[in-house]
LOTOR-734708 format. One line per 8 residues: number of its first residue (from 1); their letters; for each residue x negated, y, z of N, C-alpha, C. Coordinates in Angstrom, 2 decimals, decimal comma. Layout:
<recs>
NUM	A	X Y Z X Y Z X Y Z | ...
</recs>
This chain:
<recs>
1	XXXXXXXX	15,20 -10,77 -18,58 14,03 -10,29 -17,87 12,76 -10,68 -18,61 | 11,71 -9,77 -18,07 10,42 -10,30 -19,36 9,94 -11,62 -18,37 | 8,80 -11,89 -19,25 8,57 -13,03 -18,25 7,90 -13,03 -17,23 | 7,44 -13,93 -15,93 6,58 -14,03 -15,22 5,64 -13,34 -14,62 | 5,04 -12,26 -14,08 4,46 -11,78 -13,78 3,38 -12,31 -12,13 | 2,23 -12,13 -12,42 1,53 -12,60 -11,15 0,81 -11,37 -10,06 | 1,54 -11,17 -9,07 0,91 -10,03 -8,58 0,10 -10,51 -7,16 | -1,04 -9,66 -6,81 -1,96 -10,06 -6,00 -1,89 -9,14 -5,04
9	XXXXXXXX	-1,08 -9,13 -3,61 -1,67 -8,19 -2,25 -2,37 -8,50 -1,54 | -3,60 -7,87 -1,48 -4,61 -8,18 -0,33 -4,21 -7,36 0,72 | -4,49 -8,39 2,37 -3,23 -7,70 3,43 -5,01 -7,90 4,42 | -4,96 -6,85 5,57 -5,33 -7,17 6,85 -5,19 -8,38 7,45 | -5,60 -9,14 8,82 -5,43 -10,01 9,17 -4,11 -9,46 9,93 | -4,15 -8,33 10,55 -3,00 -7,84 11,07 -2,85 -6,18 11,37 | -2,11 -5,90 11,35 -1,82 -4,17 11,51 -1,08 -3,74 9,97 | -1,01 -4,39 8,91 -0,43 -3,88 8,18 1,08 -3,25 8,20
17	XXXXXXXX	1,65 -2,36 7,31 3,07 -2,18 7,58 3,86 -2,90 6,89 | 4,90 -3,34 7,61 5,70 -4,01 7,51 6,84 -3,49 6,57 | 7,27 -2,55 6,10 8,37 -1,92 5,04 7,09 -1,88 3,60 | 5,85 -1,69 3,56 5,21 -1,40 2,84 4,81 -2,44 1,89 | 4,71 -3,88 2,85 4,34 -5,24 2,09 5,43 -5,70 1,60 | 6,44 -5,74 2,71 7,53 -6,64 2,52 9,21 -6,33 1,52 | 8,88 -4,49 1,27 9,86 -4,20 -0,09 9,54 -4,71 -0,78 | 8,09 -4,29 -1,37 7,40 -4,89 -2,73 7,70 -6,10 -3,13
25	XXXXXXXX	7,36 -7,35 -2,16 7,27 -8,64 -2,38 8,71 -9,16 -2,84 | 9,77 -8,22 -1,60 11,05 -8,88 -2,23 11,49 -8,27 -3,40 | 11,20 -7,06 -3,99 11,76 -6,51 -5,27 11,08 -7,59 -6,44 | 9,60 -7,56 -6,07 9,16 -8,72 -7,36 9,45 -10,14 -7,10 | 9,88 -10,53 -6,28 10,25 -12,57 -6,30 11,88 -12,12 -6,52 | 12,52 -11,70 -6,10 13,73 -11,31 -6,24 13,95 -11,25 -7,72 | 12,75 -10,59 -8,65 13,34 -10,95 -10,43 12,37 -11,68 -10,69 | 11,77 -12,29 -10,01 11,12 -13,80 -10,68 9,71 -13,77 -10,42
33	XXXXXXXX	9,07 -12,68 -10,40 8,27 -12,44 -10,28 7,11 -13,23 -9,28 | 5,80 -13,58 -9,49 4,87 -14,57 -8,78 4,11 -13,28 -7,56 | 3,56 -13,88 -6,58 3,35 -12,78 -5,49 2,59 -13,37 -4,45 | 0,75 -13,37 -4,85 0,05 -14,00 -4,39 -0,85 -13,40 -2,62 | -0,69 -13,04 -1,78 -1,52 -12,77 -0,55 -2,99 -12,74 -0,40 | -3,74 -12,18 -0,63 -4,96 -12,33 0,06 -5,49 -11,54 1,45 | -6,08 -12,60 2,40 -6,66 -11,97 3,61 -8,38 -12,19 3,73 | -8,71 -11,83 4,60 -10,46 -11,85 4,24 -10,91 -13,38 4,55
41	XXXXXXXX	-10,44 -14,01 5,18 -11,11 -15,45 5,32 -9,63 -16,50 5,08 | -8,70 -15,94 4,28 -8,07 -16,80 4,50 -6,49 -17,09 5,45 | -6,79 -16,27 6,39 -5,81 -16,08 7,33 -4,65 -15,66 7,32 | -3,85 -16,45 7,52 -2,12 -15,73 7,62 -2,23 -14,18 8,32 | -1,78 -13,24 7,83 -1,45 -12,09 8,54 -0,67 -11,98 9,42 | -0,75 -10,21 9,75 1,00 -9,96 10,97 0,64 -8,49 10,48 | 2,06 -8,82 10,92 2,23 -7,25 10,63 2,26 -5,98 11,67 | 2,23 -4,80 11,84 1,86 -4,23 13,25 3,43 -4,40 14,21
49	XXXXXXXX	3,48 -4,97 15,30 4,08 -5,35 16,09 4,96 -4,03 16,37 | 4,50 -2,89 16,47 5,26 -2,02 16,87 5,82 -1,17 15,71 | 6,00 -1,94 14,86 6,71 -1,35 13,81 8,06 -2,21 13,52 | 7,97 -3,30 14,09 8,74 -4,42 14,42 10,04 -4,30 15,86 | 9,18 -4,14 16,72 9,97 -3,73 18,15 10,37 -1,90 17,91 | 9,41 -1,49 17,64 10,12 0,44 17,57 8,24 1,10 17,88 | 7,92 2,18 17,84 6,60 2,43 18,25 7,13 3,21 19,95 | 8,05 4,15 19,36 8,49 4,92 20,66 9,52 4,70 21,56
57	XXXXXXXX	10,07 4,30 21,99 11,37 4,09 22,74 12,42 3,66 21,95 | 11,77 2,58 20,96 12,28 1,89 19,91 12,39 2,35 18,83 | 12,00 3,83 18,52 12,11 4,36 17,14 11,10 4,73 16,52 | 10,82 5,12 15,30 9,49 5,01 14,34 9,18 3,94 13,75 | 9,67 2,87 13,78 9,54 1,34 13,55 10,01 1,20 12,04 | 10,11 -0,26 11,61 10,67 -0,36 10,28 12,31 -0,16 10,32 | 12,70 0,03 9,02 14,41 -0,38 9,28 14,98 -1,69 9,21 | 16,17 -1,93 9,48 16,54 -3,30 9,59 16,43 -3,93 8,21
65	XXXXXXXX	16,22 -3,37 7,16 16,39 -4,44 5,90 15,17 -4,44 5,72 | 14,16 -3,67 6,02 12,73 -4,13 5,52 12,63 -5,33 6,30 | 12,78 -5,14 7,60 12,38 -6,07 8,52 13,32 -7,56 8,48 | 14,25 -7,42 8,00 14,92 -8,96 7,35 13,70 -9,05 6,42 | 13,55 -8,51 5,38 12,85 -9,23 4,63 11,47 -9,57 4,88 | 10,53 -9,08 5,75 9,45 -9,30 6,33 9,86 -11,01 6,84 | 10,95 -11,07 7,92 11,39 -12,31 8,22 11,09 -13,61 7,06 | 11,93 -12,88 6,18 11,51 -13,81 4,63 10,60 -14,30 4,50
73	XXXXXXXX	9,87 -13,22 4,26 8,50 -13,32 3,61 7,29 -13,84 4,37 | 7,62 -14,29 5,87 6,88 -14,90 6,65 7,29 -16,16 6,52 | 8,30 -16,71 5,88 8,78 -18,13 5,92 8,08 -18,81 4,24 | 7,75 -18,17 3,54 7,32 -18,14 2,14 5,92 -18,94 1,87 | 5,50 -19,89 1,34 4,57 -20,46 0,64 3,79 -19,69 1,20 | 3,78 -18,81 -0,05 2,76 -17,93 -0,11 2,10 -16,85 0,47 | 2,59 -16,41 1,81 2,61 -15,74 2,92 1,85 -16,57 3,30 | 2,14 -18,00 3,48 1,75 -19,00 4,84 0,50 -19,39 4,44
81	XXXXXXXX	-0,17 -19,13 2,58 -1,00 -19,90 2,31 -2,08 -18,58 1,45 | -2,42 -17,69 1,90 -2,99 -17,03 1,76 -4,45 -17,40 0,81 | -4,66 -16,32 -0,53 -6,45 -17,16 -0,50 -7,28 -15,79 0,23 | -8,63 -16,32 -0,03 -9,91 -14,90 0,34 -10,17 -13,75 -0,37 | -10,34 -12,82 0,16 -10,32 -12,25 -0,67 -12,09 -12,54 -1,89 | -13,05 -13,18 -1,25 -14,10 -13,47 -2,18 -13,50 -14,88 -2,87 | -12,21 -15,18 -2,97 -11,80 -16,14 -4,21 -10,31 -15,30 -4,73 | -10,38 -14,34 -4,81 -9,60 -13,50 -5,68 -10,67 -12,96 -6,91
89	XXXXXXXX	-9,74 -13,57 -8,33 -10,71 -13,63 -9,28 -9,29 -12,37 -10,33 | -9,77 -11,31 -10,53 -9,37 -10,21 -10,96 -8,09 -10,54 -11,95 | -9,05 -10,91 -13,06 -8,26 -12,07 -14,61 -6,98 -12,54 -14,29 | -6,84 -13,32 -12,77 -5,92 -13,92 -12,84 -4,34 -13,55 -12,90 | -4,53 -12,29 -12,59 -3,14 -11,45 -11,26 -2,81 -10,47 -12,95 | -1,66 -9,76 -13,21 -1,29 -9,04 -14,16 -1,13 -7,43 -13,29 | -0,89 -7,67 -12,29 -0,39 -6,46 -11,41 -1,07 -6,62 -9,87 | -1,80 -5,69 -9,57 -2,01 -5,28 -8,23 -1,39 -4,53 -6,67
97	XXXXXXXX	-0,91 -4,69 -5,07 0,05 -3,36 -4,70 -1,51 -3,39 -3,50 | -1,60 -2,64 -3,59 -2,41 -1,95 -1,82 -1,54 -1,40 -1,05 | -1,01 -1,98 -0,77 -0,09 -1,02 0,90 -1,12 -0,84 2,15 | -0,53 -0,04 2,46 -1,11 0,71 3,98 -0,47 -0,15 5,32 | -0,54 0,82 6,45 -0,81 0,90 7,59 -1,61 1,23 8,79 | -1,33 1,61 9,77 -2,40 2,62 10,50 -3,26 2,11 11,14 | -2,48 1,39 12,34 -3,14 0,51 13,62 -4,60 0,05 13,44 | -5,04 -0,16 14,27 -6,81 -0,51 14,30 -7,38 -1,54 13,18
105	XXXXXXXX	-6,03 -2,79 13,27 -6,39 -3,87 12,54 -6,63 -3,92 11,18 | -6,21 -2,45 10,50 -6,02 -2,00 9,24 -7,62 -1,85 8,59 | -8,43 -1,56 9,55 -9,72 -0,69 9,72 -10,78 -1,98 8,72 | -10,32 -3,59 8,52 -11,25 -4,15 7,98 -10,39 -4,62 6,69 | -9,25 -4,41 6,30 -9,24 -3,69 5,01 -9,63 -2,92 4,43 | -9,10 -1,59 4,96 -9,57 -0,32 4,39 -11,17 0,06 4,14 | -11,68 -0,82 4,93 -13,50 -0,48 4,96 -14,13 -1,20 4,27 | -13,62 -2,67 3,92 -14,20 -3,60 3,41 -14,76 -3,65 2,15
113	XXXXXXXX	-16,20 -3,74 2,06 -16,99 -3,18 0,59 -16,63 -4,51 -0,29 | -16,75 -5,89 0,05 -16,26 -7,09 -0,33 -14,52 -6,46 -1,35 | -13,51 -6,23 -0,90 -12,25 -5,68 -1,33 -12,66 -5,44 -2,07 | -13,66 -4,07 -2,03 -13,65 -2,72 -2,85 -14,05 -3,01 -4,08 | -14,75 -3,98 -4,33 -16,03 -4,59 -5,70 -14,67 -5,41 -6,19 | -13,77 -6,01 -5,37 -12,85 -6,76 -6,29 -11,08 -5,69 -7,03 | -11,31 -4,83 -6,35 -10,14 -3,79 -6,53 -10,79 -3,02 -7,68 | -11,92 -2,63 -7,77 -13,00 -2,18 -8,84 -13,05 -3,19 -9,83
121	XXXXXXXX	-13,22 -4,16 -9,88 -12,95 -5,07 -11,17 -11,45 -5,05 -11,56 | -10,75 -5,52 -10,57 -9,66 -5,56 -11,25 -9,12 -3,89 -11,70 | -9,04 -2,82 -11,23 -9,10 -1,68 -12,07 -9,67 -1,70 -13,23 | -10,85 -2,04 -13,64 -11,23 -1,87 -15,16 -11,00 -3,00 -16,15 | -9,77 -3,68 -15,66 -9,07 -4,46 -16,63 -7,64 -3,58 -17,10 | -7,64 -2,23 -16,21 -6,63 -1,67 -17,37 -5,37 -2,23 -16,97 | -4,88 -2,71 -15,83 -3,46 -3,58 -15,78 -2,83 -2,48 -14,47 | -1,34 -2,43 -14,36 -1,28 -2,06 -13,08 -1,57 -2,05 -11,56
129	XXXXXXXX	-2,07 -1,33 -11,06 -1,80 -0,89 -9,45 -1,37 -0,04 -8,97 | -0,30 -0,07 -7,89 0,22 0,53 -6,88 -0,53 0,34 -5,12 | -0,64 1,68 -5,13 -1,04 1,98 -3,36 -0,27 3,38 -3,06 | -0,15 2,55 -1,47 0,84 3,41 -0,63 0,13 3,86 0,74 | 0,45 5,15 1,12 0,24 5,46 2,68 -1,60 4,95 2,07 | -2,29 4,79 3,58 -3,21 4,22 3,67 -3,98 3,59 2,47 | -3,16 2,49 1,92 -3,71 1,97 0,76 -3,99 2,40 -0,02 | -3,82 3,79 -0,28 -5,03 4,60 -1,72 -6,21 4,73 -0,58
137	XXXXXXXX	-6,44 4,95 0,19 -8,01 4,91 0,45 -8,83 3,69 -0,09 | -7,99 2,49 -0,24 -8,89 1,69 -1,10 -9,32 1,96 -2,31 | -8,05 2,84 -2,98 -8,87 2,79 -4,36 -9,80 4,49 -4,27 | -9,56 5,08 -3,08 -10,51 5,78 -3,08 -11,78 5,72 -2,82 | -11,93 4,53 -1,36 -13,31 4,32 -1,79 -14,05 3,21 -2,31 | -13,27 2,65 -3,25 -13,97 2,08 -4,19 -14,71 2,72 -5,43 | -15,76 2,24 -6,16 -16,55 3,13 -7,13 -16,31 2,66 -7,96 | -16,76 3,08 -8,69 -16,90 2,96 -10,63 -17,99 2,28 -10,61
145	XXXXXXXX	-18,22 1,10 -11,15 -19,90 0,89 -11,57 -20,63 1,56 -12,40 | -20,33 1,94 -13,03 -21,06 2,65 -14,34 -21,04 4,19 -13,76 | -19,90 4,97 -12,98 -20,23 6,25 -12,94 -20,59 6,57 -11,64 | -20,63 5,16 -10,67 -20,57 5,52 -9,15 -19,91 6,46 -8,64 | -18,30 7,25 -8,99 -17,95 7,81 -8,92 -16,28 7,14 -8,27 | -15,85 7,59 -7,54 -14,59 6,88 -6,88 -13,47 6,22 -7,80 | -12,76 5,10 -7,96 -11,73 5,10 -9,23 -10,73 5,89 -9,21 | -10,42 7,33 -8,35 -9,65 7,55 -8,36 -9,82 9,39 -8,77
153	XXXXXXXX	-11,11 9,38 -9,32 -11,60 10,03 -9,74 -10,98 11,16 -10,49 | -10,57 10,30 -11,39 -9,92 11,17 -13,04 -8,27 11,02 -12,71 | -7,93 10,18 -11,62 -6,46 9,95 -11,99 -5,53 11,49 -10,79 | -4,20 11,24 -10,62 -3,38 11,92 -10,31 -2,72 10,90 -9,36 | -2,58 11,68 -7,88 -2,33 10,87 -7,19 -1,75 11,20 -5,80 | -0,78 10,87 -4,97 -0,65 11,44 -3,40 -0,97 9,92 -2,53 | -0,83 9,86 -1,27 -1,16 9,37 -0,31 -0,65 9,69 1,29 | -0,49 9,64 1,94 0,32 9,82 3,41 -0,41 11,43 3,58
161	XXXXXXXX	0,37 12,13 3,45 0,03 13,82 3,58 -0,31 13,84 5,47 | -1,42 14,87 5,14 -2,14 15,38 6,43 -0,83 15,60 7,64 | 0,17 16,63 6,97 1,45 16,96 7,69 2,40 15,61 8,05 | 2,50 14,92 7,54 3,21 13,56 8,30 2,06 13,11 9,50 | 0,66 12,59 8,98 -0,28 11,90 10,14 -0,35 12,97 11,10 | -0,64 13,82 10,77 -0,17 14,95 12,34 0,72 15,30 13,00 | 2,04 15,25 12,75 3,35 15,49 13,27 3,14 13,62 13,98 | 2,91 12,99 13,36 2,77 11,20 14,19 2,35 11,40 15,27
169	XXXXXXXX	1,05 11,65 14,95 -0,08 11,53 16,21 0,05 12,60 17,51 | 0,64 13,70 17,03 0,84 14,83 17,69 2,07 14,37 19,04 | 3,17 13,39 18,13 4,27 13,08 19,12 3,94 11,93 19,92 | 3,57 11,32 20,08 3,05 10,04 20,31 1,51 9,55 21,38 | 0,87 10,80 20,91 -0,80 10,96 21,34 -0,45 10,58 23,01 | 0,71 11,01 23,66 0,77 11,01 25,19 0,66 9,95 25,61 | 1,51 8,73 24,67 1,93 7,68 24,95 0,78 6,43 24,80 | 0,41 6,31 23,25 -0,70 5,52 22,16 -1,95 5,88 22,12
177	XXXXXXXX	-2,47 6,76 22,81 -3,92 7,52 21,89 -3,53 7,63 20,35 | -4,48 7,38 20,12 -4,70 7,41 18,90 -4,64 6,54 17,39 | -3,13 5,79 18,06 -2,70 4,85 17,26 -2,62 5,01 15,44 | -2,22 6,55 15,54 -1,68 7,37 14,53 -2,66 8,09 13,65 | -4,25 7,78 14,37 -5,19 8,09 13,33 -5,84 7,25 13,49 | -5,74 6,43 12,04 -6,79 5,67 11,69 -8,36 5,58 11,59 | -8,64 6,64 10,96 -9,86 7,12 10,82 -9,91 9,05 11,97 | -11,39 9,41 12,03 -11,27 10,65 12,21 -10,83 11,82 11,18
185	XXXXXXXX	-10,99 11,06 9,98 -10,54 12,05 9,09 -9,41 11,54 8,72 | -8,22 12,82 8,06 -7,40 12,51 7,93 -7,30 12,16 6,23 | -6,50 11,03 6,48 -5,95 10,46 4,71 -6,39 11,31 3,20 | -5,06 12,06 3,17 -5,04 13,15 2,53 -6,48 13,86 2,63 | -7,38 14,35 3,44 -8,72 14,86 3,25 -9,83 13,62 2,45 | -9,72 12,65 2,61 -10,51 11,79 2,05 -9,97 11,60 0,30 | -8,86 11,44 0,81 -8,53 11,12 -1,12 -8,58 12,59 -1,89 | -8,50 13,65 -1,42 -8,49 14,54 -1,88 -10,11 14,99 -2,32
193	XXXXXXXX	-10,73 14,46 -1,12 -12,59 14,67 -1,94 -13,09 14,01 -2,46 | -12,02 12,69 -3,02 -12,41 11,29 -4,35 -12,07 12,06 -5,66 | -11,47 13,01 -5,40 -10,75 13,42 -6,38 -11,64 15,31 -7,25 | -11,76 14,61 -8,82 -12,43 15,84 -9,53 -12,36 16,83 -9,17 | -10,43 17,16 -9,38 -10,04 18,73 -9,23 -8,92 18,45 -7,74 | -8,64 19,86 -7,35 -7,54 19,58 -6,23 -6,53 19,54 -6,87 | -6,01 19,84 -8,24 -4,87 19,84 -8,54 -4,47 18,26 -8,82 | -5,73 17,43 -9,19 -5,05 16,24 -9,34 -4,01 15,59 -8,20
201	XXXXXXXX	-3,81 16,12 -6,66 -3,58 15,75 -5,59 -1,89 16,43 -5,61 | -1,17 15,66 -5,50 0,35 16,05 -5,09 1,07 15,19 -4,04 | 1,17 16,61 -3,49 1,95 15,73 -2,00 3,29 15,99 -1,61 | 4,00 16,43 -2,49 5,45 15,95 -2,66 6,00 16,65 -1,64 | 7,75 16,99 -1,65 8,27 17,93 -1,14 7,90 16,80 0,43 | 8,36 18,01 1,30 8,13 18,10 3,07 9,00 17,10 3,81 | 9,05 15,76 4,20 9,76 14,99 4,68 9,32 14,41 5,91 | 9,93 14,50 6,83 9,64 13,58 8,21 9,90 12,26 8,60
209	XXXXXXXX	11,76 12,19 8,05 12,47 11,06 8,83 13,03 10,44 7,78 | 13,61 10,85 6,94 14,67 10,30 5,22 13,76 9,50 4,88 | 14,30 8,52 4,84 13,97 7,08 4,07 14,62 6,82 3,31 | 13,85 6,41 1,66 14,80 5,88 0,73 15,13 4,55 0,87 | 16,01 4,29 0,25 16,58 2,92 0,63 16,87 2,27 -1,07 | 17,40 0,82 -0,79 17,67 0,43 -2,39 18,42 1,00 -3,42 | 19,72 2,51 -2,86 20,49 2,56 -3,85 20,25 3,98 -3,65 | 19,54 4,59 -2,56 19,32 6,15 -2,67 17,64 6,35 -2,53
217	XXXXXXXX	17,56 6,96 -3,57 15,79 7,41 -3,66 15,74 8,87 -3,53 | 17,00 9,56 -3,18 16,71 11,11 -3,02 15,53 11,17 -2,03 | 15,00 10,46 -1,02 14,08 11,30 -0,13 12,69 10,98 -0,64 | 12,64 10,03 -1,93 11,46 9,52 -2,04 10,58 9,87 -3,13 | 9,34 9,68 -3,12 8,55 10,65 -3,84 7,76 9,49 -4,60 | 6,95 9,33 -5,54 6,12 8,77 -6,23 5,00 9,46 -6,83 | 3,97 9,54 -7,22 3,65 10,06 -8,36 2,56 8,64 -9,29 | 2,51 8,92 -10,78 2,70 8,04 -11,70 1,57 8,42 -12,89
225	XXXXXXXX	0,48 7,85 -13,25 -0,81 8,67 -13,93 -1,08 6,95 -14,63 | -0,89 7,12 -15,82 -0,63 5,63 -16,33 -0,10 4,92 -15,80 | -1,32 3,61 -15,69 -0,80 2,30 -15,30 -0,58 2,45 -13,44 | -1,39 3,62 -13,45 -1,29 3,67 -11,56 0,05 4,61 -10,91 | 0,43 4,01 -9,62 1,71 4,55 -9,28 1,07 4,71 -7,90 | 1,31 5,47 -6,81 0,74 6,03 -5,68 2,10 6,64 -4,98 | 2,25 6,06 -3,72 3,65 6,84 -2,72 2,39 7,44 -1,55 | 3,44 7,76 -0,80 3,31 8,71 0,53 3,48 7,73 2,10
233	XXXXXXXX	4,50 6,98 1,98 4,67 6,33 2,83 5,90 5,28 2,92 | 6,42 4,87 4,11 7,28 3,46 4,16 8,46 4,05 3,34 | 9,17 5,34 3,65 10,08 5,92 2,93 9,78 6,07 1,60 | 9,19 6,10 0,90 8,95 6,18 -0,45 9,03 4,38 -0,83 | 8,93 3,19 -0,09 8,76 1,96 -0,85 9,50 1,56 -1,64 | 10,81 1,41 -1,69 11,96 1,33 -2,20 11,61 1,54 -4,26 | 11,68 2,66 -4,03 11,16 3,52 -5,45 10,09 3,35 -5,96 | 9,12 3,30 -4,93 7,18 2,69 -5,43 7,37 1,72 -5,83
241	XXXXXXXX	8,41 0,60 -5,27 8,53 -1,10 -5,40 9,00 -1,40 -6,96 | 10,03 -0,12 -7,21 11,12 -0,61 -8,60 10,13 0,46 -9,92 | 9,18 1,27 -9,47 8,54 1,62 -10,54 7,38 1,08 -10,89 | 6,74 0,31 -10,10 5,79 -0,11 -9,93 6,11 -1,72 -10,92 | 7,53 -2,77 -10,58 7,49 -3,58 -11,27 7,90 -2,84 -12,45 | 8,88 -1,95 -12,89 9,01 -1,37 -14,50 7,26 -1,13 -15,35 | 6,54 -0,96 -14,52 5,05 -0,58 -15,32 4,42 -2,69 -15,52 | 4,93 -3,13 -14,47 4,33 -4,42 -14,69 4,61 -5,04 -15,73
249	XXXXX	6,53 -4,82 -15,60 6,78 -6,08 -17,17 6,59 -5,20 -18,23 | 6,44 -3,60 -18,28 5,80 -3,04 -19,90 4,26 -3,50 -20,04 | 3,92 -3,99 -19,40 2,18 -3,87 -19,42 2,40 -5,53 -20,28 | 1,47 -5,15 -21,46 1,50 -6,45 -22,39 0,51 -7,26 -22,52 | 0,54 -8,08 -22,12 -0,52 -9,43 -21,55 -1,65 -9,54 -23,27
</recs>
């Protein structure tokens, strides 16, 4: 294996998803790999509760092996010992993941201009990042300094398609409000107007329920524009997780 790698997730205090943090973390400590947490002051996270218990009458939730390993990964150092995100120093980390999630608590990640200036530095060091679901809105609205223009500008990229957050919210709206939209606008409409051309935007064949898993990636989608790797959602982690470390240990220190 190459050597060592240090990767940095900055998480919500809580609402994040739980298949989204917790593949990643175990695919990279699992080959050795270092796997540092940041929250905004410091704070141990959680993850959204009803992704844990089920959202609907127990279903929509994580699957049982993400959620063993979430278990894990709550027992872990480095889970338990989180830094800030204003003492996340770019230089340090070789690899970046932004994962998503919907729930309210998500809302001071995803907004946070503090993040955005440090996801923006560490982008123009040229090293990998991966974002999933939700989590490309960070690197969407983060800017360029020099062009004030979004970093996600020039690249090629998908994100949780309009047609999944509406088929969610649509089934559910009776039960949750509006658990299932994060913002008023939807995902996919925001990253898509960070973006130069529309063609840079691919949103991958039509999936509802197929989840990839560790030894089958037929349902799962990626797309891959250098050093950056971008999924769709919890079903895609699996595959985001194992391409995402293949770009880490080629990336040469």
């Amino acid at each position: 294996m190459s050597s060592v790698r240090r990767v940095i997730i900055p998480l919500p205090d809580r609402d994040f998803d739980v298949t989204e943090v917790a593949v990643p973390w175990r695919l990279l400590t699992d080959t050795g790999h270092e796997v540092v947490f940041a929250t905004e002051k410091g704070q141990v996270g959680a993850a959204d509760p009803l992704l844990l218990t089920g959202v609907l009458f127990g279903k929509l939730g994580a699957d049982p092996e993400p959620k063993r390993f979430y278990e894990k990964m709550l027992e872990s150092p480095a889970f338990q010992q989180p830094i800030t995100w204003d003492a996340l120093v770019p230089e340090d980390y070789d690899g970046m993941v932004l994962p998503g999630g919907h729930a309210p608590g998500m809302r001071q990640y995803l907004g946070s201009e503090t993040l955005q200036a440090k996801v923006a530095a560490f982008w123009k060091l040229g090293r990998p990042v991966g974002a999933i679901c939700h989590g490309v809105l960070v690197l969407a609205r983060a800017k360029d300094p020099a062009t004030g223009k979004s970093l996600l500008a020039g690249e090629r990229t998908t994100c949780l398609p309009k047609y999944m957050e509406r088929a969610a919210y649509f089934l559910t709206a009776w039960k949750l409000g509006r658990y299932y939209r994060t913002y008023p606008a939807y995902v996919e409409e925001e990253v898509r107007d960070a973006l130069a051309t529309p063609e840079q935007f691919e949103r991958g064949p039509r999936e509802y329920s197929r989840r990839g898993t560790a030894t089958d990636h037929s349902p799962a989608f990626v797309v891959e524009s250098g050093r950056y790797i971008s999924a769709r959602w919890p079903g895609d982690a699996y595959l985001f997780a194992e391409r995402f470390r293949a770009k880490l240990e080629a990336y040469v220190k």
